[in-house]
Structures are given as C-alpha cells and as structure tokens.
C-alpha positions in Angstrom: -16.7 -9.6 -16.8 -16.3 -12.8 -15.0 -14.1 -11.0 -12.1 -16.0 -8.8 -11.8 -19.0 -10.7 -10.9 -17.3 -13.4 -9.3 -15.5 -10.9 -7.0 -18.4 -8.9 -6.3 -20.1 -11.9 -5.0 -17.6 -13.3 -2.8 -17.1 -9.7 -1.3 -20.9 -9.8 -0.9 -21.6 -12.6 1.1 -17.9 -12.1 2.9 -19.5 -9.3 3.7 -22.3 -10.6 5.0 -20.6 -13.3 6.6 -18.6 -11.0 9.0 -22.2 -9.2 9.8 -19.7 -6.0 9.7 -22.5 -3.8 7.9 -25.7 -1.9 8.7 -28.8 -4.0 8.0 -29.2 -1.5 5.3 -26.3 -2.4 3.8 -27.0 -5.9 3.9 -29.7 -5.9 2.5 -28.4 -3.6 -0.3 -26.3 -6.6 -1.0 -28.6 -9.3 -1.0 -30.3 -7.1 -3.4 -27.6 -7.1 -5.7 -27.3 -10.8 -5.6 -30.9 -11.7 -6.4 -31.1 -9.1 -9.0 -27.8 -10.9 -10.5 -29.8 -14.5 -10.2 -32.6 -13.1 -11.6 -31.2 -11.6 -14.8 -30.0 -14.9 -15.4 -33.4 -17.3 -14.7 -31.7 -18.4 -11.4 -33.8 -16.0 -8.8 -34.8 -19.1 -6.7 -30.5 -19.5 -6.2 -30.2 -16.3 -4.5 -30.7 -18.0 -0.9 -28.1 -20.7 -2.0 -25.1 -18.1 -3.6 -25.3 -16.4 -0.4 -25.0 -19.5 1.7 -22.3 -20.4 0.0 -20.7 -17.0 0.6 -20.9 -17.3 4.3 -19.3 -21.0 3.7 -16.6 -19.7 1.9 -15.7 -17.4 4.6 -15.8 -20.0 7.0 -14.3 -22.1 5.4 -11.1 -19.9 4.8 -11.6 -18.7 8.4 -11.1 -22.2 9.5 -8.0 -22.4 7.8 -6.1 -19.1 9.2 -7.0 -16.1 11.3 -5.7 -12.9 9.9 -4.7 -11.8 13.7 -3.1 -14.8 14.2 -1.2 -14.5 11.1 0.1 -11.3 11.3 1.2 -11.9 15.4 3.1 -14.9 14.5 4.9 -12.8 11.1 5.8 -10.2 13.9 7.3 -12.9 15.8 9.3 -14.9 13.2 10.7 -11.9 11.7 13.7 -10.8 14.2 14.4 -14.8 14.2 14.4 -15.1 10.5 11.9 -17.4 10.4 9.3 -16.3 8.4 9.9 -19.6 6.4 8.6 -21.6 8.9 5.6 -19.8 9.5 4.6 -20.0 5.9 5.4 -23.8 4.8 2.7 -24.2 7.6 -0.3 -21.8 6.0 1.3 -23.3 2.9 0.6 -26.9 4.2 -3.2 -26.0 3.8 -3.1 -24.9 0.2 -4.9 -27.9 -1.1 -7.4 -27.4 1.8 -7.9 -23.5 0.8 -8.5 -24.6 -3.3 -11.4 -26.6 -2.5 -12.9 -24.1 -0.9 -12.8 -21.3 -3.9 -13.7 -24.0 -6.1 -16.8 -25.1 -3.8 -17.6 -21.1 -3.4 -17.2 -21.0 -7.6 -19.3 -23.8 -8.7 -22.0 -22.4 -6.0 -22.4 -18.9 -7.8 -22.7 -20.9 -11.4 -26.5 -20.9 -11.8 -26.3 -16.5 -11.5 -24.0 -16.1 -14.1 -24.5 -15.6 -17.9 -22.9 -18.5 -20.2 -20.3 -16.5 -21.3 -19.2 -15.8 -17.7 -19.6 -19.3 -16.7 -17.8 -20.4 -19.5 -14.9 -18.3 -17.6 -15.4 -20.2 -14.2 -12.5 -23.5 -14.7 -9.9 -20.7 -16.6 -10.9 -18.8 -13.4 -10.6 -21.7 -10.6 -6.9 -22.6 -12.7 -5.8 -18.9 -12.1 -6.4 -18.7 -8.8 -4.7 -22.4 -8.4 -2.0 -21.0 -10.2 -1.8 -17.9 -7.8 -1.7 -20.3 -4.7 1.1 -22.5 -6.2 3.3 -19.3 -6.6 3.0 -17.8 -3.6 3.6 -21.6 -1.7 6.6 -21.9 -4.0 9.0 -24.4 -2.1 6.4 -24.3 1.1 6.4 -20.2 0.7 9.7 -19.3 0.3 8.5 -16.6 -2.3 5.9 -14.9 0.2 8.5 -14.9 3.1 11.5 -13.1 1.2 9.1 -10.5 -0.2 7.8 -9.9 3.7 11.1 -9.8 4.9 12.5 -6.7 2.2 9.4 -4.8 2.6 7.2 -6.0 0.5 3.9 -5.0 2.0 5.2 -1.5 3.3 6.3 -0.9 -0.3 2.9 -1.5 -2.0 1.6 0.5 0.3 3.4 3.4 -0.2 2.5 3.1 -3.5 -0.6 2.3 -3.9 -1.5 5.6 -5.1 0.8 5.1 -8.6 -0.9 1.4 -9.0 -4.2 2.8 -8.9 -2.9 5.1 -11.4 -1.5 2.4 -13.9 -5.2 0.6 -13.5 -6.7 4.5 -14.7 -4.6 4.9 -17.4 -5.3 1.7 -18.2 -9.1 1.8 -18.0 -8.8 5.9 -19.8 -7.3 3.9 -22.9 -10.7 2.2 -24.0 -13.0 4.8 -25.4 -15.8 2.1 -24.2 -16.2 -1.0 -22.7 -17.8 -2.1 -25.9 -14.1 -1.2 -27.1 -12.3 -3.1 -24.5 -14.5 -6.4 -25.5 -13.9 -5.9 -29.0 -10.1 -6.1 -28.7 -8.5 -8.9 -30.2 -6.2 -11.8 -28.2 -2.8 -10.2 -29.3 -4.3 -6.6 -28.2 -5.7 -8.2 -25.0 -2.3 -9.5 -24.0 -0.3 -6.2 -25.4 -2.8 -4.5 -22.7 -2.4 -6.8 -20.1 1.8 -6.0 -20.8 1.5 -2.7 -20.4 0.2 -2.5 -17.2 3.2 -4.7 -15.6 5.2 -2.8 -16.9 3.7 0.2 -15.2 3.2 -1.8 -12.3 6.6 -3.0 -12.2 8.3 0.2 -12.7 6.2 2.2 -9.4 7.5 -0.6 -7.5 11.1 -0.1 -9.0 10.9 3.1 -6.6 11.3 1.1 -3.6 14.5 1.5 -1.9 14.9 -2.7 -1.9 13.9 -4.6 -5.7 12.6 -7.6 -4.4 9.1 -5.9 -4.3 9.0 -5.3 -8.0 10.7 -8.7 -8.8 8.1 -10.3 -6.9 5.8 -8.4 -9.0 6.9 -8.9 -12.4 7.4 -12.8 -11.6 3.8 -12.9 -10.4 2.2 -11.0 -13.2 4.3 -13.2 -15.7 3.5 -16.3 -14.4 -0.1 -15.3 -14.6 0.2 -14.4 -18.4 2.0 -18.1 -18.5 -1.1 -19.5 -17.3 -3.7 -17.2 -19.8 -4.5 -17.7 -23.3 -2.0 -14.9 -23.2 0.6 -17.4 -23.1 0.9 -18.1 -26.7 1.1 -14.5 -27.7 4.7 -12.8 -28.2 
C-alpha cells in the first residue's frame, strides 16, 4: 500500500506542479490529497503535502531537463559517448536522494502507521535504485541505451503489462494478497521477473533483459526478500 500512496501523491502534486491539467482536474487531485490527510487526522497538512510536491518537482527539475537530456543522449550516441553524459547526471545522485527523501518525510503526517512504517524501507529502495543505475558513474544506464534498451521496452510494453495482470488475476482478493506470508511474498515477487525477464528475452540484443533481471535482483537483495531462498 505504501507505493501506492506514495506514488499517487508524488504524481499528484507533479501534476500539479507542471499546471499540465484542467482546473478540474486539479482540483480533482487536491481532492484526493485532503481526503488522504483527512482519513488519517492530518487534514490541516493537505496545503503542506502539496507544497512539497511542487518542491519535489523543482527540485528534480533543477537537477536535469528531460529535453536536454534526451538532445545530449542523441548527440553522444554516434560518438560513443553516452558514458560521459551519464557520470555527469550521475554526479548529482546525492543531490537527487535528498530531494525524494525531503518529498517522503513531507507526505508522513497523511499516511496510516502501517504505511509510514514503510517510508525508510521505501527511501533505501529508491537509494538502492539510484546506486544501480549510477553504477561506476552510469556505466549500467549507458550500455542498456546504447543496445536498445528503451526501444525494446517499448515494444513490449504490452507483454509487461500482461505479466503485472497475471500477476494481480492470481490473488482472489487483496485481502488475499495481504495475507500472504514472507516466503509467498517473495515466491510472487519471483515470478514476475521471470515473466518480465523472458518478454524482454524477445529482443533481438540481451542486454535489455540482463539489465532487467540484474535490476529486479538487486532490488529483492535489498527487501526483506533477501533472506528468502
């Protein structure tokens, strides 16, 4: 549950941040966020989680523009130097932690104790996401570009999505899904890298599903998951 919420209010306020939506829309969402603060005694925070949305935006925004980004991948590729490009992005990586941990501990006061319970695991997984992908100054990130990485997932995005369903169609509630234990938690969480793994395994290069499976392992490494065969 805690990704879920904790997602949902980032995309929120990011939302709301890039003023990219109707006024209708917005205010749909700021809805959503003071109904969240108010089922946990927080209503009076509402103001303050959606501040520090539009802080968290900036904050990232500050440290890259996607346009930019992508111009100078275009450029670096012919010259086979997407390395360089990334060990500078990567360069900011502390910079880019303190801002999702300053955007985490902001939305605190709107969640449930069992969901802020979750919010250090969840500030070490995305730590731990950051660190793989800067891997020796992004030497991970910049060998997936360069085979295809992103044109693969996106060619099959379709059979991901499905892996996710046939996840989700497994649980004959959600009741069920919380119920599970550790060991089925993790044997769940294995299934779906493998089925992740294997639509990427259709690409014609396999650095896209290596990527993957490193990524979604290293992740588990990280979990309570990590102690489980």
């Amino acid at each position: 549950m805690i990704w879920k919420i904790v997602f949902i209010a980032f995309m929120a306020v990011g939302v709301l941040a890039e003023y990219h939506v109707s006024d209708d829309q917005r205010q749909q969402i700021k809805d959503m966020i003071k109904e969240q603060c108010k089922k946990n005694g927080a209503e009076d925070k509402a103001d303050d989680v959606e501040k520090a949305g539009k802080t968290f935006v900036e904050c990232v925004k500050g440290l890259f523009d996607v346009n930019v980004l992508k111009s100078e991948i275009e450029a670096a590729k012919p010259r086979g130097a997407l390395d360089e490009v990334f060990k500078k992005y990567c360069a900011k990586a502390p910079e880019l932690k303190a801002c999702i941990h300053t955007a985490t501990d902001a939305v605190k006061p709107c969640l449930d104790k069992m969901a802020t319970d979750n919010i250090k695991p969840f500030g070490e997984a995305t730590d731990q996401l950051i660190d793989f992908v800067c891997y020796k100054d992004g030497d991970r990130i910049a060998l997936f570009i360069a085979e295809g990485g992103p044109e693969c997932i996106q060619s099959k995005v379709g059979s991901i999505r499905q892996c996710a369903e046939n996840l989700k169609s497994s649980f004959p509630s959600l009741e069920a899904a919380r119920n599970l234990s550790l060991k089925e938690k993790c044997g769940k969480y294995d299934e779906l890298t493998s089925c992740i793994v294997s639509a990427l395994e259709e690409c014609s290069t396999p650095t896209p599903a290596n990527m993957a499976e490193s990524l979604l392992r290293y992740v588990r490494k990280g979990s309570p998951c990590k102690d489980q065969a």
